[in-house]
N, CA, C and O atoms as CSV, one atom per row, in Angstrom:
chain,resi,resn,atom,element,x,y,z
A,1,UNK,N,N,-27.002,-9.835,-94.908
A,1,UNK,CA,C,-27.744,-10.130,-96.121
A,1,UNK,C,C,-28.018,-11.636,-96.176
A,1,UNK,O,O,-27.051,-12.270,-95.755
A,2,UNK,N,N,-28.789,-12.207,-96.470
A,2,UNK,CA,C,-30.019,-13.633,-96.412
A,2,UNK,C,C,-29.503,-14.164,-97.867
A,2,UNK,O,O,-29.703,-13.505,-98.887
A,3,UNK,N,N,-28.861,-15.342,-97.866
A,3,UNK,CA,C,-28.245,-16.369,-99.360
A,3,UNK,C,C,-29.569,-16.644,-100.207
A,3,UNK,O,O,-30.578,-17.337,-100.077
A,4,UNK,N,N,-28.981,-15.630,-101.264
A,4,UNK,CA,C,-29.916,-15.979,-102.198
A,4,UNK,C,C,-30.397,-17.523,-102.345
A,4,UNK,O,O,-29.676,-18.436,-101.943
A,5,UNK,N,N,-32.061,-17.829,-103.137
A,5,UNK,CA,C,-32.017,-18.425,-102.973
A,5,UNK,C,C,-31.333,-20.045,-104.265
A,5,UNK,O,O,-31.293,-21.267,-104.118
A,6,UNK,N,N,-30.972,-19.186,-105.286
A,6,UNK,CA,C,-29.937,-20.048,-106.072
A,6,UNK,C,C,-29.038,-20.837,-105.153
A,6,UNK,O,O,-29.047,-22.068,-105.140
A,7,UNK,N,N,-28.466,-20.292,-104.587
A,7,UNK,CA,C,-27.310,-20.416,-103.777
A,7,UNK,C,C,-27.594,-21.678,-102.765
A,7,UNK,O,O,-26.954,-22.718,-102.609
A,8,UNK,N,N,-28.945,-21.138,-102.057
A,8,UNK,CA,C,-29.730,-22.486,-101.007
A,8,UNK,C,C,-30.373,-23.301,-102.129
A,8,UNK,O,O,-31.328,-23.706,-101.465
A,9,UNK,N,N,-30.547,-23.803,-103.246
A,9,UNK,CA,C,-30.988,-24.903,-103.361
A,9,UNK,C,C,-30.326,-25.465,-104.481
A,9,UNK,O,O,-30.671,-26.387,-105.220
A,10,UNK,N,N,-29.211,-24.675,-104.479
A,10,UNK,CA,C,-27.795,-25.253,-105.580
A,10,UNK,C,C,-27.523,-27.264,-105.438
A,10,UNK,O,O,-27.224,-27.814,-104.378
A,11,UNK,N,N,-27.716,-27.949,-106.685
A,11,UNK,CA,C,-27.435,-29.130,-106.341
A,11,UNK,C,C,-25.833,-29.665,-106.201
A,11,UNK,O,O,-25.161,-28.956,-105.453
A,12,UNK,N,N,-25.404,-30.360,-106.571
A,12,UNK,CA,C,-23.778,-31.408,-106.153
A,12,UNK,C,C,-23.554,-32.289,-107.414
A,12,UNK,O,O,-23.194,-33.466,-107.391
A,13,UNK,N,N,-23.819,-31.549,-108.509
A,13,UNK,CA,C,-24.035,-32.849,-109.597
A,13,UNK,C,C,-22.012,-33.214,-109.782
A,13,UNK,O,O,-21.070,-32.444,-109.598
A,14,UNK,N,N,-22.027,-34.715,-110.213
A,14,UNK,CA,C,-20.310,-35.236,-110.520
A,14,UNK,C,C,-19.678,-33.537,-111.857
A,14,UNK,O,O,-20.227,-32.698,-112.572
A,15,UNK,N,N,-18.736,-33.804,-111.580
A,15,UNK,CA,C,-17.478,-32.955,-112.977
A,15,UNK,C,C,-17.900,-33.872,-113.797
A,15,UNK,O,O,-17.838,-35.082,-113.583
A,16,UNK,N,N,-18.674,-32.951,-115.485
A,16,UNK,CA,C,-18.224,-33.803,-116.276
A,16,UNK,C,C,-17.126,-33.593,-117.037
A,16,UNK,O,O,-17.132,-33.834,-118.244
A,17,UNK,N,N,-15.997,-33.086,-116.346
A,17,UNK,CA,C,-14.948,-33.195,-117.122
A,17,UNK,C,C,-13.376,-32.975,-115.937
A,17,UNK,O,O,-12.463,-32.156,-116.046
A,18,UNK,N,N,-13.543,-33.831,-115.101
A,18,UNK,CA,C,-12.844,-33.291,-114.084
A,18,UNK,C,C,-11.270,-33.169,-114.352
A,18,UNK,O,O,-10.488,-33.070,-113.406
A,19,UNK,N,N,-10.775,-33.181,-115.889
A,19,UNK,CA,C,-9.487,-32.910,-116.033
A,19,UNK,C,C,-9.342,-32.170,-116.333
A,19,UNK,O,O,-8.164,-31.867,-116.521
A,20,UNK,N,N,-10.639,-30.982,-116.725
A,20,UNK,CA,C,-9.957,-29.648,-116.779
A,20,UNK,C,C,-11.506,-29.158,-117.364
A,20,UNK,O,O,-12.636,-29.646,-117.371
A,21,UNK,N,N,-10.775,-27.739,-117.909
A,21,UNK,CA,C,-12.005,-26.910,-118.457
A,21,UNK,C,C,-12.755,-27.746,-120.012
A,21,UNK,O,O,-12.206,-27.901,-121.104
A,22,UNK,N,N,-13.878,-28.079,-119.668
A,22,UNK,CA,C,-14.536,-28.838,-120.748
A,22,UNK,C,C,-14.245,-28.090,-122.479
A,22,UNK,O,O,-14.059,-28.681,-123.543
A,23,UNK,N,N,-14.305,-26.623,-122.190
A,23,UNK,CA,C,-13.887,-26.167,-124.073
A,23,UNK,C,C,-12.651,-25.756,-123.703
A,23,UNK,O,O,-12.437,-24.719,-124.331
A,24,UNK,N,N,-11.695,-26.030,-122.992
A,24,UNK,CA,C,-10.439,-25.402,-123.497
A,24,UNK,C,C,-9.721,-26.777,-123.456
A,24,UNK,O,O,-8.491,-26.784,-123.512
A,25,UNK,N,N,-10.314,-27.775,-123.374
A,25,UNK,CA,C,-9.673,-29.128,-123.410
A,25,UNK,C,C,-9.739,-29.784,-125.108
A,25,UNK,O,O,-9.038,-30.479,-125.844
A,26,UNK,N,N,-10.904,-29.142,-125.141
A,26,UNK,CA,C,-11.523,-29.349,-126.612
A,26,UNK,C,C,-10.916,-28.011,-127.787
A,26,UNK,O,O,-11.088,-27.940,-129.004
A,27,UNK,N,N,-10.488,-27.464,-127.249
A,27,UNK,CA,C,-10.290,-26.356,-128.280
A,27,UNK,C,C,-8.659,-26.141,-128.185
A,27,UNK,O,O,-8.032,-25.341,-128.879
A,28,UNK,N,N,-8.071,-27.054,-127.140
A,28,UNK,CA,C,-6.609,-26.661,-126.948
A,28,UNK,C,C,-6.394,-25.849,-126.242
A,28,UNK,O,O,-5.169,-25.729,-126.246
A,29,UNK,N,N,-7.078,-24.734,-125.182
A,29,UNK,CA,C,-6.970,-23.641,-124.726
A,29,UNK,C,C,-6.251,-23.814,-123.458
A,29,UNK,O,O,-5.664,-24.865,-123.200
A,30,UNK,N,N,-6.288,-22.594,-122.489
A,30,UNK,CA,C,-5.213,-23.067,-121.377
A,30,UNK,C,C,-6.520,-22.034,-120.544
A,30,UNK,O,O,-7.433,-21.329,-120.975
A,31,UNK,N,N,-5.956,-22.448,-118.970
A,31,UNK,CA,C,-6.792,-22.262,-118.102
A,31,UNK,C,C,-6.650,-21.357,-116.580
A,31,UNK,O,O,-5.553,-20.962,-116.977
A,32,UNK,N,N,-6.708,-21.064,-115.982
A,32,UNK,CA,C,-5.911,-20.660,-114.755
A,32,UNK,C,C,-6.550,-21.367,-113.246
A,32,UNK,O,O,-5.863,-21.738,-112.295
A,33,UNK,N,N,-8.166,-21.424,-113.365
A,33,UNK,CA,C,-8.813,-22.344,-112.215
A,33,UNK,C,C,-9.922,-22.648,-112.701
A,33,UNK,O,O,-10.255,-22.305,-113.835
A,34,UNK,N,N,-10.511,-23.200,-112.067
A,34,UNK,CA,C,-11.902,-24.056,-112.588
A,34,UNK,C,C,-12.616,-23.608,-111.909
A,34,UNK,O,O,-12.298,-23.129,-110.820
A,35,UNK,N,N,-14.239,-23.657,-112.554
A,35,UNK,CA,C,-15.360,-23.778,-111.493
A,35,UNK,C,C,-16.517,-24.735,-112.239
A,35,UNK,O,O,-16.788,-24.835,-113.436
A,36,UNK,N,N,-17.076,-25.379,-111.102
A,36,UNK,CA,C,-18.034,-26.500,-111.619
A,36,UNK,C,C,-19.423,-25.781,-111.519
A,36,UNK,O,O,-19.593,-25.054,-110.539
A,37,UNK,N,N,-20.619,-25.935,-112.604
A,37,UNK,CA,C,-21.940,-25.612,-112.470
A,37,UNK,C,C,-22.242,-26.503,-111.492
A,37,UNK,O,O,-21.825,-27.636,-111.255
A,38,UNK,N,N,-23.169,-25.684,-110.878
A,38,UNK,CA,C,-23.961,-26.845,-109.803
A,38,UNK,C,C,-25.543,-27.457,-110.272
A,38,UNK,O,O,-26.501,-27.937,-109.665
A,39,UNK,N,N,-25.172,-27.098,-111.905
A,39,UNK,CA,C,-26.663,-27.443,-112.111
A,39,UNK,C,C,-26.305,-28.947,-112.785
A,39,UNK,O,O,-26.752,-30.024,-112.392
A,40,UNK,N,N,-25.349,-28.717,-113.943
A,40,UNK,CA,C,-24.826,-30.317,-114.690
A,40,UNK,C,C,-23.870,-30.332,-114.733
A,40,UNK,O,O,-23.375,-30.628,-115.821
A,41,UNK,N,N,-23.049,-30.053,-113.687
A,41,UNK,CA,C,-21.463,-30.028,-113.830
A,41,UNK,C,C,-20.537,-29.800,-114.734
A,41,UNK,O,O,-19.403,-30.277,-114.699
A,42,UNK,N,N,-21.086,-28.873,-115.802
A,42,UNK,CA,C,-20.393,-28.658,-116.567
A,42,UNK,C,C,-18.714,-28.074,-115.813
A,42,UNK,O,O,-18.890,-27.428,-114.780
A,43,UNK,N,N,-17.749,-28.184,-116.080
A,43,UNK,CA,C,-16.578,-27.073,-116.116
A,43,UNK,C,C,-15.686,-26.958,-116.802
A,43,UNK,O,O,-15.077,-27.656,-117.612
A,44,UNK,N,N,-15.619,-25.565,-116.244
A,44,UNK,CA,C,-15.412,-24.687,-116.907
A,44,UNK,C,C,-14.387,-23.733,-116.485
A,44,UNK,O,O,-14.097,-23.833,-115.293
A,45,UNK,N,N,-13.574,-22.568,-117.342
A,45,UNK,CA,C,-12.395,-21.949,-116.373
A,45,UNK,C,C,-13.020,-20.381,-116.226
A,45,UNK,O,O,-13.859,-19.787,-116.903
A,46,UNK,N,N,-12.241,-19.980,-115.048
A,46,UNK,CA,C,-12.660,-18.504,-114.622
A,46,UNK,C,C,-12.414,-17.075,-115.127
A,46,UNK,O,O,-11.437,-16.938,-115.862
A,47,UNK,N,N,-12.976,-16.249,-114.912
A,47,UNK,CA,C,-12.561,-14.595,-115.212
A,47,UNK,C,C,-11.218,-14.437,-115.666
A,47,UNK,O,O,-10.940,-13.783,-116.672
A,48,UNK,N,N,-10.097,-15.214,-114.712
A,48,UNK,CA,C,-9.197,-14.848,-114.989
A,48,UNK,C,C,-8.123,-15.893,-116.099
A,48,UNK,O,O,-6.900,-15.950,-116.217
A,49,UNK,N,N,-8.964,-16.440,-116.608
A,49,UNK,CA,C,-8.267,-17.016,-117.375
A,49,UNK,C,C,-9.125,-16.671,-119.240
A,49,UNK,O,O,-10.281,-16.282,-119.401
A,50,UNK,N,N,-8.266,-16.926,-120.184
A,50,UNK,CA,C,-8.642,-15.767,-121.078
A,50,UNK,C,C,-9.619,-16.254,-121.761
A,50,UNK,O,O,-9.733,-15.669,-122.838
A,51,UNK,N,N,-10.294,-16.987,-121.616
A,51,UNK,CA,C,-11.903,-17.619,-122.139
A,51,UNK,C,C,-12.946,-17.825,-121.441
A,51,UNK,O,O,-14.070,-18.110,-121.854
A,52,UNK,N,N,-12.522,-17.656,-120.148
A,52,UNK,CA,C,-13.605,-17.126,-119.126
A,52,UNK,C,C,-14.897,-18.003,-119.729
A,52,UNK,O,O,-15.936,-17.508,-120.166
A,53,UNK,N,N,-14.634,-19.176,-119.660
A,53,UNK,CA,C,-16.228,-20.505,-120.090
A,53,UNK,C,C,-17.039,-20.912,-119.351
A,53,UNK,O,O,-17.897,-21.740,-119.656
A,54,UNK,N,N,-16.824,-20.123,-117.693
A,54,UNK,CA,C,-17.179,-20.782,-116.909
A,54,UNK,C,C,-18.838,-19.594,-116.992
A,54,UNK,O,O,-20.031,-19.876,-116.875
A,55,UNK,N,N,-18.015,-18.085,-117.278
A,55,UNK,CA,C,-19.223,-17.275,-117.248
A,55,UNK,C,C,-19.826,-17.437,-118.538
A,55,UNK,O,O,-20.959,-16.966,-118.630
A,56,UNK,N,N,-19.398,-17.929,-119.447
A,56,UNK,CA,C,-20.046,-18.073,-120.929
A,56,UNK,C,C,-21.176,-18.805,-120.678
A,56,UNK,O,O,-22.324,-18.431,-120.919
A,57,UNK,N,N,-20.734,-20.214,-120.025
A,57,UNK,CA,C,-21.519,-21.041,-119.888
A,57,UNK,C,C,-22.915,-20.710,-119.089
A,57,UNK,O,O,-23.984,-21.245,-119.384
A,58,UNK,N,N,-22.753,-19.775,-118.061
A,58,UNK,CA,C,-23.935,-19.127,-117.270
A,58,UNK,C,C,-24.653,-18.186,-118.205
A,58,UNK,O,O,-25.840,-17.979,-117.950
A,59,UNK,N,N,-23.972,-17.425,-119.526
A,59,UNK,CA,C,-25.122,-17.099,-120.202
A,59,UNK,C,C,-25.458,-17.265,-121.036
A,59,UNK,O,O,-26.243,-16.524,-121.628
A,60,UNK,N,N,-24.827,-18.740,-121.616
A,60,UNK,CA,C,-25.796,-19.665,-122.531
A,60,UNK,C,C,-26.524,-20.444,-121.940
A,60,UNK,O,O,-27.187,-21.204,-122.645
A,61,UNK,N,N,-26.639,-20.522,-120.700
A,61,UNK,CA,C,-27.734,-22.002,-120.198
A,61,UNK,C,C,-28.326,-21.348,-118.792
A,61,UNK,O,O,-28.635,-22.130,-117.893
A,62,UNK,N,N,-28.475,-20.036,-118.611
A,62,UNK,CA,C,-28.670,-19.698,-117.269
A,62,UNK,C,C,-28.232,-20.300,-116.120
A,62,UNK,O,O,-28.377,-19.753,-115.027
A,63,UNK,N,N,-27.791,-21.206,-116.232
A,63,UNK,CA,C,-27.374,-22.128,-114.883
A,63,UNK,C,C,-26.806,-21.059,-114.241
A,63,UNK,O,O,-25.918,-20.536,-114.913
A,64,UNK,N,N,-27.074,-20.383,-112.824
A,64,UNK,CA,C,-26.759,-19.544,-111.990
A,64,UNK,C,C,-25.486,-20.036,-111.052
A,64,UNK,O,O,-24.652,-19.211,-110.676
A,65,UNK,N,N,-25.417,-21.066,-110.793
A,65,UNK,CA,C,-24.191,-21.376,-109.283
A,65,UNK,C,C,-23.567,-22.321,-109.850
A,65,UNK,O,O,-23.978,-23.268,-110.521
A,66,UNK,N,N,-21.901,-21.814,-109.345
A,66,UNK,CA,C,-20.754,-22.218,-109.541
A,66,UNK,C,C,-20.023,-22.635,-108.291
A,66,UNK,O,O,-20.270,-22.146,-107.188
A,67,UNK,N,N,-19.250,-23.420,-108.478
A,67,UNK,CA,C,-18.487,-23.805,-106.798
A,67,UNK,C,C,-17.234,-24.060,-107.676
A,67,UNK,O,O,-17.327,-24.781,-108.669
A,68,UNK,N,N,-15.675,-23.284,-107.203
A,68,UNK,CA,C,-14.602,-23.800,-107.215
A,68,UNK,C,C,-14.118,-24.922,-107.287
A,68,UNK,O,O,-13.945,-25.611,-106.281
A,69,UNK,N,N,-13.829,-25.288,-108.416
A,69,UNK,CA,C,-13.225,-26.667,-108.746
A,69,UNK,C,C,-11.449,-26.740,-108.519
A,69,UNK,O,O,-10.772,-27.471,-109.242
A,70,UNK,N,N,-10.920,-26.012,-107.590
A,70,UNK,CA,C,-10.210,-26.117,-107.238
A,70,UNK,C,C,-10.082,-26.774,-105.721
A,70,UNK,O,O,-11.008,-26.777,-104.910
A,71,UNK,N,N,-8.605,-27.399,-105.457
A,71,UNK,CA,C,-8.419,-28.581,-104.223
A,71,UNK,C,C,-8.453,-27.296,-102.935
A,71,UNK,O,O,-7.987,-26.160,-102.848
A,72,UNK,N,N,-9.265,-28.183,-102.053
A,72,UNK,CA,C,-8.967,-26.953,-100.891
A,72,UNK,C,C,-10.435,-25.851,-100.796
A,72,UNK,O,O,-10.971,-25.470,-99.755
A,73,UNK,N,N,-10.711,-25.625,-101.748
A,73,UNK,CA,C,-11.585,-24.559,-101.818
A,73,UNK,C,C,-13.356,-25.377,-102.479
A,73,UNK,O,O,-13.793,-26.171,-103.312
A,74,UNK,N,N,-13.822,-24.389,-101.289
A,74,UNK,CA,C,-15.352,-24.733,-100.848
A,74,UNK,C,C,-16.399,-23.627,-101.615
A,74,UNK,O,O,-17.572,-23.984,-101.728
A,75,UNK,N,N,-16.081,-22.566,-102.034
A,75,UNK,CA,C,-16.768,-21.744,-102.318
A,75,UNK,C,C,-17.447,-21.910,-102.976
A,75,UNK,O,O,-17.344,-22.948,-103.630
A,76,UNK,N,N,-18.783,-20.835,-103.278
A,76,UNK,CA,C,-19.549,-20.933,-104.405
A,76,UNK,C,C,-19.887,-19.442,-104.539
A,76,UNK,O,O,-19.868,-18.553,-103.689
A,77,UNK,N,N,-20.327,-19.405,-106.369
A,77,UNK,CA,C,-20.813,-17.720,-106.732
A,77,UNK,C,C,-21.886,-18.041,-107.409
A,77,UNK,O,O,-21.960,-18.929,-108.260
A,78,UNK,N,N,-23.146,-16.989,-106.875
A,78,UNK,CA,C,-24.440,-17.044,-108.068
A,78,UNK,C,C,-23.944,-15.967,-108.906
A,78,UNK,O,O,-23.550,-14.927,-108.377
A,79,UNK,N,N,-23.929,-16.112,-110.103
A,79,UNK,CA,C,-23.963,-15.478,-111.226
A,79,UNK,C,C,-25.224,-14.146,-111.118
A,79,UNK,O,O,-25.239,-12.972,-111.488
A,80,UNK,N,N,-25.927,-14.787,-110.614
A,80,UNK,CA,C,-27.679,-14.117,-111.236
A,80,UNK,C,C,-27.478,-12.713,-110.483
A,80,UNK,O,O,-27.464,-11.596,-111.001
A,81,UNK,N,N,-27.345,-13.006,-109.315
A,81,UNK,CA,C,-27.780,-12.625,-107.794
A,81,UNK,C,C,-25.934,-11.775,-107.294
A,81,UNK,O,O,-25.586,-11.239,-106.242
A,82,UNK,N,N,-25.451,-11.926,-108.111
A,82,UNK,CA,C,-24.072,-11.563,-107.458
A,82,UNK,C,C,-23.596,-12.070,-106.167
A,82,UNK,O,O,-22.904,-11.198,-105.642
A,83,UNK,N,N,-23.672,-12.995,-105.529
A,83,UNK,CA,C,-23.819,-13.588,-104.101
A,83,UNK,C,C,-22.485,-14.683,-104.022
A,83,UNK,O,O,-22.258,-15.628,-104.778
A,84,UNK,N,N,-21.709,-14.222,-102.861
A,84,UNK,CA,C,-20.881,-15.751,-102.516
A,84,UNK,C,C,-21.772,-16.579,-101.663
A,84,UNK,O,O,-22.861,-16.290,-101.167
A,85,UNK,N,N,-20.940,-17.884,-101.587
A,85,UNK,CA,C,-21.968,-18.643,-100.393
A,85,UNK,C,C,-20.926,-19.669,-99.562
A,85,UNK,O,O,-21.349,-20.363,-98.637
């Protein structure tokens, strides 16, 4: 299967919040991993953590691609397209 093309023209924008999940920092909340938008870096925390902001954030602003904001890990997920990359 051929990477969507979210995925190929996903940008690298900075964390704007690289100490943690941008609303659970703000709201007091707790987190389990991060993932950064690749559109304005928002981040945000994952599925498995219980506010899941990272997918909120994909369907308040469409921003489609996410990359692991965790150390070590390279990955990325389109939201839109269901696609790793």
């Amino acid at each position: 299967m051929a990477m969507c093309e979210h995925l190929i023209q996903a940008d690298d924008p900075e964390a704007r919040t690289p100490e943690g999940c941008e609303e659970c920092l703000a709201e007091g909340g707790r987190w389990v991993h991060l993932r950064r938008c690749l559109d304005c870096g928002h981040i945000g925390c994952c599925d498995s953590s219980p506010a899941k902001h990272a997918t909120a954030h994909f369907h308040g602003t469409g921003h489609p691609v996410v990359q692991s904001f965790e150390r070590g890990e390279t990955w990325r997920w389109c939201y839109a397209d269901s696609q790793m990359g």
